[in-house]
C-alpha positions in Angstrom: -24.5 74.2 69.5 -24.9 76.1 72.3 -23.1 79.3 72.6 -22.9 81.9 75.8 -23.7 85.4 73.8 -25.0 87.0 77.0 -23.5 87.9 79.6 -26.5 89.2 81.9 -29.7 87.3 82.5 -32.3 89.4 82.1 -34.0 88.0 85.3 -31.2 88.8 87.5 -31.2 92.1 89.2 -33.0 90.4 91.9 -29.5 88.1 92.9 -26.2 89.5 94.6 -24.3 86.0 93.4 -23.7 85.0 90.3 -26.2 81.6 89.3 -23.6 78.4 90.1 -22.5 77.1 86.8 -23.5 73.8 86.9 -27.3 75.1 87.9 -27.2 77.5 85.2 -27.0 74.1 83.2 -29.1 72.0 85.2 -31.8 74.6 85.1 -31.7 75.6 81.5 -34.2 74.3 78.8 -33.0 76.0 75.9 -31.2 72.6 74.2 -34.5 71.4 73.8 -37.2 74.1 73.8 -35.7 75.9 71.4 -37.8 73.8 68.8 -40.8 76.0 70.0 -38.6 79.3 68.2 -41.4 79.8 65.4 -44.3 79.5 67.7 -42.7 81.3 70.3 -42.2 84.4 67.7 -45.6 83.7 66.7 -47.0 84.6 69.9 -44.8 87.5 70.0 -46.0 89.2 67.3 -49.8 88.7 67.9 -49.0 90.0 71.6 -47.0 92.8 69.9 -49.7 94.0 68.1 -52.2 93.7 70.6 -50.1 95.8 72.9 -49.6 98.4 70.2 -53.8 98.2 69.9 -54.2 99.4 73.5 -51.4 102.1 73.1 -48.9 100.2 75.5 -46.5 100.3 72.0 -46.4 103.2 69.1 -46.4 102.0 65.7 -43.2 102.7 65.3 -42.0 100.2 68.2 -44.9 97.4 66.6 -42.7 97.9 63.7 -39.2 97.4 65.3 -40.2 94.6 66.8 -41.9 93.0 64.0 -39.1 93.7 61.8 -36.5 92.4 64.6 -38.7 89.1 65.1 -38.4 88.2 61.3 -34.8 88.9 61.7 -34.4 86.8 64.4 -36.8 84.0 62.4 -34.6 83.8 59.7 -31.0 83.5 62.0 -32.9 80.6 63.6 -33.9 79.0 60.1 -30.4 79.6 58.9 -28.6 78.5 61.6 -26.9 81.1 62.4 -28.5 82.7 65.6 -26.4 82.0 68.8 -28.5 80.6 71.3 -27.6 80.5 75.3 -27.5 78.7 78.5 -27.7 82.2 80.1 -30.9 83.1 78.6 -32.3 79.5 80.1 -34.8 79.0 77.6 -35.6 79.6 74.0 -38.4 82.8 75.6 -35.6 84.9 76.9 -32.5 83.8 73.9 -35.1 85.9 71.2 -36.1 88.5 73.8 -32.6 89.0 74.4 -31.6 88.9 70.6 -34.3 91.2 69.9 -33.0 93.9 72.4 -29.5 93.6 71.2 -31.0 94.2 67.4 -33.7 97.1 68.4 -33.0 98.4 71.8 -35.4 99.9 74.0 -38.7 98.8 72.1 -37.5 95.2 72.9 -37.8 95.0 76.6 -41.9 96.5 76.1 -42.5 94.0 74.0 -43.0 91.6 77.6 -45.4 93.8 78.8 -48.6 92.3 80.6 -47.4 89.0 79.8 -45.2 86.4 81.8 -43.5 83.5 80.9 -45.6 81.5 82.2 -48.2 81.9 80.2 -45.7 82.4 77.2 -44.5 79.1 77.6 -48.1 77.6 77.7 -49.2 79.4 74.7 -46.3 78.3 72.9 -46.7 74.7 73.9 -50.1 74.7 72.6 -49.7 76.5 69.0 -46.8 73.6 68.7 -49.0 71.0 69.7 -51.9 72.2 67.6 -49.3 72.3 64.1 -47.8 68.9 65.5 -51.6 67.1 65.8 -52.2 68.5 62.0 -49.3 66.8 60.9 -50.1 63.6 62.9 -53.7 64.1 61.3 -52.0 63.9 57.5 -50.2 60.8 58.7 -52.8 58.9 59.9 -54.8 59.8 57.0 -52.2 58.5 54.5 -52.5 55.4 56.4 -56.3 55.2 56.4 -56.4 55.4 52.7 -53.4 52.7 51.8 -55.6 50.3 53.9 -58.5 50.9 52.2 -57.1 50.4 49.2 -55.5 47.1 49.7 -59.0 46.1 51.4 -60.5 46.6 48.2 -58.1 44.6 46.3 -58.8 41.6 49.0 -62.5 42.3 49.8 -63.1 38.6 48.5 -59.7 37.2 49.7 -60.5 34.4 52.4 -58.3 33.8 55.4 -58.9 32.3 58.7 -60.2 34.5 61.5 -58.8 34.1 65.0 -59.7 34.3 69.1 -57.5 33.2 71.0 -55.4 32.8 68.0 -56.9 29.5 67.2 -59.0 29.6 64.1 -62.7 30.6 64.3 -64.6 31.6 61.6 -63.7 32.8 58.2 -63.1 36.4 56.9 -61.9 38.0 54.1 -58.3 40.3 54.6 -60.4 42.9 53.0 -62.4 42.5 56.4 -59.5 42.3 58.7 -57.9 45.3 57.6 -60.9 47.0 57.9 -60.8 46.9 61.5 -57.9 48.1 61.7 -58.8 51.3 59.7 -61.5 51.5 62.5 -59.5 52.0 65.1 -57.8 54.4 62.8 -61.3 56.6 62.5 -61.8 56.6 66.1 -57.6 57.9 66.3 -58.7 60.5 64.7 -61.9 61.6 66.3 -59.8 61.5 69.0 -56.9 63.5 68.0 -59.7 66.2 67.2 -61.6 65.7 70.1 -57.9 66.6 72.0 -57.7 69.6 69.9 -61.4 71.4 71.1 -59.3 71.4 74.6 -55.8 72.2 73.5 -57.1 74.9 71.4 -57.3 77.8 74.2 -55.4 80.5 74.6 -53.3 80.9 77.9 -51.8 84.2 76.9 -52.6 87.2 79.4 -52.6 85.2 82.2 -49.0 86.5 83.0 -47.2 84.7 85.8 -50.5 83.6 87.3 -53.3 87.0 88.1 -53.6 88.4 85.2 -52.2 91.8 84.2 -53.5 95.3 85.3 -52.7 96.2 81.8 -55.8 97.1 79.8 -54.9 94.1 77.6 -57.7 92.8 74.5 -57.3 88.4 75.1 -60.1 88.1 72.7 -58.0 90.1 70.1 -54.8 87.7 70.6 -57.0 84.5 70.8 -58.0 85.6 67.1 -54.4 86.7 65.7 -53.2 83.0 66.9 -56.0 81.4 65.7 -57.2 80.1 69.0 -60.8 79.6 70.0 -61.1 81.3 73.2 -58.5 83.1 76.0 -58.6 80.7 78.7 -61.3 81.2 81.7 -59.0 81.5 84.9 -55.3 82.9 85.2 -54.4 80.5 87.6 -55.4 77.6 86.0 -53.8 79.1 82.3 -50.5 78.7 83.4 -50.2 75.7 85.7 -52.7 73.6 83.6 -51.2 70.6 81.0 -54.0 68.4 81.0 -54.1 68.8 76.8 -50.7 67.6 76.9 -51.4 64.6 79.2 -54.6 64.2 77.3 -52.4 64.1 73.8 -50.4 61.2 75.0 -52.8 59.4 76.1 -54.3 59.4 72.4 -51.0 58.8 71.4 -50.5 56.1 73.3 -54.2 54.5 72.2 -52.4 55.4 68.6 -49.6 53.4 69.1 -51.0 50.5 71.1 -52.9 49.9 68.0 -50.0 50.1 65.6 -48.4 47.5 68.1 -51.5 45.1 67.3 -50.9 45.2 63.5 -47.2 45.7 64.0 -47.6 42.3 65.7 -50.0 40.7 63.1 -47.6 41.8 60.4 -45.0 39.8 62.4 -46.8 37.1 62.8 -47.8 36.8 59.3 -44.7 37.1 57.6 -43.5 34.0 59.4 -42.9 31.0 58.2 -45.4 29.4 60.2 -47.9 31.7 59.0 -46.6 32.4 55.7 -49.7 34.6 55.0 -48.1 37.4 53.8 -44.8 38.7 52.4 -43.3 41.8 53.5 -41.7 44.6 51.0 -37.6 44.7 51.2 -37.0 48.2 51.8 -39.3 47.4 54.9 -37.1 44.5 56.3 -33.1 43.8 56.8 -30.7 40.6 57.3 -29.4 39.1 59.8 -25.4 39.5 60.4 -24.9 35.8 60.5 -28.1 33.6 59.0 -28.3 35.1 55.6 -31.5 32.9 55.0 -33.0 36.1 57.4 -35.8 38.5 56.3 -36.6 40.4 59.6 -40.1 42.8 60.2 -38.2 45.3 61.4 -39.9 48.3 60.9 -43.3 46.7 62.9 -40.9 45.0 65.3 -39.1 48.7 65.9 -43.2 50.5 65.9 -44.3 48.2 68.6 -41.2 48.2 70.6 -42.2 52.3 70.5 -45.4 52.1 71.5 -43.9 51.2 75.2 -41.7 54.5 74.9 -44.5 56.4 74.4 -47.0 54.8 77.0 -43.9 56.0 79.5 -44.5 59.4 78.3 -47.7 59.8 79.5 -47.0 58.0 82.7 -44.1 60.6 83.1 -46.7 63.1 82.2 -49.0 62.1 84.9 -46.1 61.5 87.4 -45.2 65.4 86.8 -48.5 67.0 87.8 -50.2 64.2 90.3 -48.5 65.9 93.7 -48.3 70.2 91.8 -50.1 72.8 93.9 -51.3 75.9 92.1 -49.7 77.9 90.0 -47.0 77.5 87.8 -44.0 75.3 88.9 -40.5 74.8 88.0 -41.6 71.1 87.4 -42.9 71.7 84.3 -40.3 72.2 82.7 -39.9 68.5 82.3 -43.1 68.3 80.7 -41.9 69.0 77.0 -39.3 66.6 76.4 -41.9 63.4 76.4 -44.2 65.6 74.8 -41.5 66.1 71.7 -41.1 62.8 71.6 -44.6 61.5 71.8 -45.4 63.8 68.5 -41.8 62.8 66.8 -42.6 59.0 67.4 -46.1 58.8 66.3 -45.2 61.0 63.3 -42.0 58.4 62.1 -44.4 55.3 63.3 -47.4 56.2 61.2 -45.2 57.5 58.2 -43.2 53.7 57.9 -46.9 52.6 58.2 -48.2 54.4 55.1 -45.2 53.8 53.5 -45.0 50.2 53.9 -48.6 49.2 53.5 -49.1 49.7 49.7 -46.4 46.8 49.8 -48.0 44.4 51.8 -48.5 41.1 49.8 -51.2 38.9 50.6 -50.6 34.9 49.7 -53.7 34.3 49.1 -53.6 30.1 48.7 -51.8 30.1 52.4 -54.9 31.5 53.6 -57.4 30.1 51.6 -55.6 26.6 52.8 -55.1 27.9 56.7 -58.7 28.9 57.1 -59.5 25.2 55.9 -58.2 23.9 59.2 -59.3 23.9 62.7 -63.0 23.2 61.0 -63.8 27.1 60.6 -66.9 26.5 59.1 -68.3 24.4 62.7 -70.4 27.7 63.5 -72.1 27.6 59.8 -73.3 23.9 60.3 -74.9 24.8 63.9 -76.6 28.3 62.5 -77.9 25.8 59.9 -79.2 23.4 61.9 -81.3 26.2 63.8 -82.7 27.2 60.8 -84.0 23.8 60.4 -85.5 23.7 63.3 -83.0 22.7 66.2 -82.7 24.4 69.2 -79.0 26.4 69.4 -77.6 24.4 72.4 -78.8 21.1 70.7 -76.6 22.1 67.4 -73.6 23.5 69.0 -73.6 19.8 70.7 -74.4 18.1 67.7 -72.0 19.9 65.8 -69.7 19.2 68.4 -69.7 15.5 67.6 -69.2 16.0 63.8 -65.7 18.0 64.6 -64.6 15.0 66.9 -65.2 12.9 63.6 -63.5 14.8 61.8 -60.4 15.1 63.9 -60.2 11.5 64.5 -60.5 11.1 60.4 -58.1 14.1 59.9 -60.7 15.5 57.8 -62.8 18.7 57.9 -66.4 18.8 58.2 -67.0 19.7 54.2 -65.0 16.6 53.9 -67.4 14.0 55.5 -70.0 12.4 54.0 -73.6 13.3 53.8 -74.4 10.2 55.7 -71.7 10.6 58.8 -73.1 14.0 58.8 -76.6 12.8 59.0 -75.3 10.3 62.0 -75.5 13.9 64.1 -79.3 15.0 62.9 -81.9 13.7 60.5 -82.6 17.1 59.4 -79.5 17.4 57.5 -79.4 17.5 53.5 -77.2 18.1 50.2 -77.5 21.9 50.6 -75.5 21.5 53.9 -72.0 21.4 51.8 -73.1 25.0 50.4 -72.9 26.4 53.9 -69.6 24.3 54.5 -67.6 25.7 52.2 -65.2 29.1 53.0 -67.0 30.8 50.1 -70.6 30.0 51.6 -69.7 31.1 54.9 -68.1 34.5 54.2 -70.5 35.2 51.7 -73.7 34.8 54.5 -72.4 37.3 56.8 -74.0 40.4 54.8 -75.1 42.2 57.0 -73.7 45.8 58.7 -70.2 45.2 60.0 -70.3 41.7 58.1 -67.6 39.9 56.5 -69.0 39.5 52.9 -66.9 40.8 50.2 -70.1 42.6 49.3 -70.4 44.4 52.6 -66.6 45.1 52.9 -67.0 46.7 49.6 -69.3 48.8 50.7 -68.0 49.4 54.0 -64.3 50.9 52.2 -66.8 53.0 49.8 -68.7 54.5 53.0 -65.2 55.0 54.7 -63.7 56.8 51.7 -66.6 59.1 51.4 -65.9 60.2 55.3 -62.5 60.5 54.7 -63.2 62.8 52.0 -65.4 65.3 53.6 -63.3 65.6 56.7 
């Protein structure tokens, strides 16, 4: 709860009037940026001890403040530090409080610094621990596919386009290319990280400082890999958060594709696969009811977070240089963005382990809508017939076997030798599901063999990252 402590800004020597209540409110971000506390202390102390470095603070103040920061850390993690509308923002409730605990030494401690570039730095070492934590997810994720690929590397099922059956696969190869789009999650979220990971710090409100101040010192106290290259630019830029949602949003577009595989699946229609209790719930009226809705609730998310990056992009499209009053609206989507896909790919890893394949509905699906048509043509070439000629003369034997009702391993030798002369007893080899998965062995194929070796390559990467 929010609590007025102070009765002064400490901004407001410059104002004869009083700030109107209901703009102190409207103005004031400390209800939600207070979650940047730790990282906003972190910066603190590295710029603390930088300033004590180039003499601007004695040992003895480095000391006061450190010890009044950790104060101040532990009243946060407590709950018992007052925070205030007053103060605005979470940057000027712990300079405050830190004032109040060690006097003078206190109001140094913002010395060749603004916040402007307080507030950018901050953003970024919370984006940087939030991405790590996103990272652990998706990893946990990564690895429960895997392992329920290589339970069902040989588990036939029907592939789909245009969700009409095609050719068949194995689910060991299906979920497979899901953990792809996984690996290329995470090369992004790293790939976002190279950028995010600069430091803004010493920029001030948007010059620089004539302070004799060491960047390259701070950058290495908060673990970042460089001070930014231009002060202006430091404090008005949020590309890296724009750039993070738009990963995110790739992230949850493709947890809105399986979410709405699962869904599909655990139909009744489908019947392919049955979904884990403690993942579902009833319905209030038709107790028959098992409802997905834990993938229903991910991919209804993944919209909420696509608006995050729209908002993000509405923000700064029409921002001149530098800093802006504007952005102050870019760190509630952005809290959200990393809250969602954290919950979202946690019910994911959570749930997947629980996934249960039904293998015979599969193995009985991918029997229908003559899945095995393309096998019969690629065999036909290989004796010989030009590719257009088979696709036609395949063509033929599926109208057979629709107006029989039966599929293509189900006609005859001699009603399939009505379509070309060429066409022998090892045809029903390359007819049957087993036959056709099993052919497909090369890179990227769908043989249980490949697949098998496909999840071993993948857990080896997984492992050295």
């Amino acid at each position: 709860m929010t609590t007025n402590v102070n009765t002064e800004k400490l901004s407001s020597a410059r104002f004869a009037t009083a700030t109107d209540a209901f703009v102190e409110v409207f103005t004031a971000s400390v209800d939600f940026d207070q979650r940047m506390a730790s990282e906003d202390i972190q910066g603190s102390l590295a710029h603390a001890q930088m300033l004590c470095s180039i003499g601007v603070l004695t040992a003895d103040e480095l000391d006061a403040i450190q010890r009044g920061l950790q104060q101040i850390a532990t009243e946060i993690a407590n709950g018992t530090f007052q925070w205030s509308v007053k103060q605005e923002d979470v940057h000027m409730n712990i300079e405050a409080r830190l004032t109040d605990l060690i006097g003078i030494a206190g109001k140094k401690l913002h010395t060749g610094r603004s916040r402007n570039d307080q507030v950018a730095t901050d953003i970024r070492l919370y984006l940087r621990a939030e991405i790590n934590l996103i990272i652990v997810q998706l990893h946990r994720l990564q690895v429960a596919l895997l392992d329920l690929a290589e339970a069902h590397s040989d588990t036939i099922m029907p592939g789909f386009t245009h969700l009409q059956v095609a050719q068949p696969v194995t689910f060991g190869h299906h979920l497979m290319a899901w953990f792809e789009m996984l690996k290329r999650d995470h090369e992004r979220l790293q790939d976002c990280t190279k950028r995010l990971n600069v430091m803004p710090l010493g920029a001030a409100a948007l010059a620089g400082t004539s302070y004799p101040i060491d960047r390259h010192m701070t950058a290495a106290l908060l673990g970042f890999s460089r001070p930014s290259a231009n002060s202006l630019d430091s404090v008005s830029d949020r590309d890296f958060a724009i750039e993070f949602a738009a990963v995110g949003s790739i992230i949850m577009m493709h947890l809105s594709r399986f979410s709405e595989e699962l869904i599909l699946w655990s139909s009744a229609q489908f019947n392919f696969i049955e979904m884990p209790d403690a993942f579902c719930t009833g319905s209030s009226i038709m107790p028959q009811k098992k409802n997905p809705d834990v993938p229903e609730l991910v991919r209804g998310k993944s919209g909420r977070v696509t608006g995050h990056l729209v908002s993000l992009l509405m923000l700064m499209k029409s921002q001149p240089l530098a800093y802006n009053k504007d952005n102050q609206e870019d760190k509630e989507p952005l809290f959200d963005t990393a809250d969602t896909l954290n919950m979202c790919l946690r019910a994911f890893a959570d749930m997947m382990p629980h996934i249960q394949p039904k293998k015979a509905n599969m193995y009985n699906s991918a029997k229908q809508g003559f899945a095995t048509a393309t096998d019969l043509a690629d065999y036909l070439v290989r004796k010989g017939m030009a590719f257009r000629d088979a696709h036609e003369a395949v063509g033929l034997a599926v109208r057979l076997g629709l107006s029989s009702q039966r599929d293509l391993s189900e006609l005859s030798l001699a009603e399939l030798q009505q379509f070309s002369s060429t066409i022998s007893d090892d045809v029903f080899k390359v007819l049957s599901l087993e036959g056709s998965v099993a052919s497909r062995q090369h890179i990227g194929g769908t043989a249980p063999d490949t697949v098998r070796k496909a999840i071993q390559t993948a857990r080896e990467q997984l492992l050295s990252e």
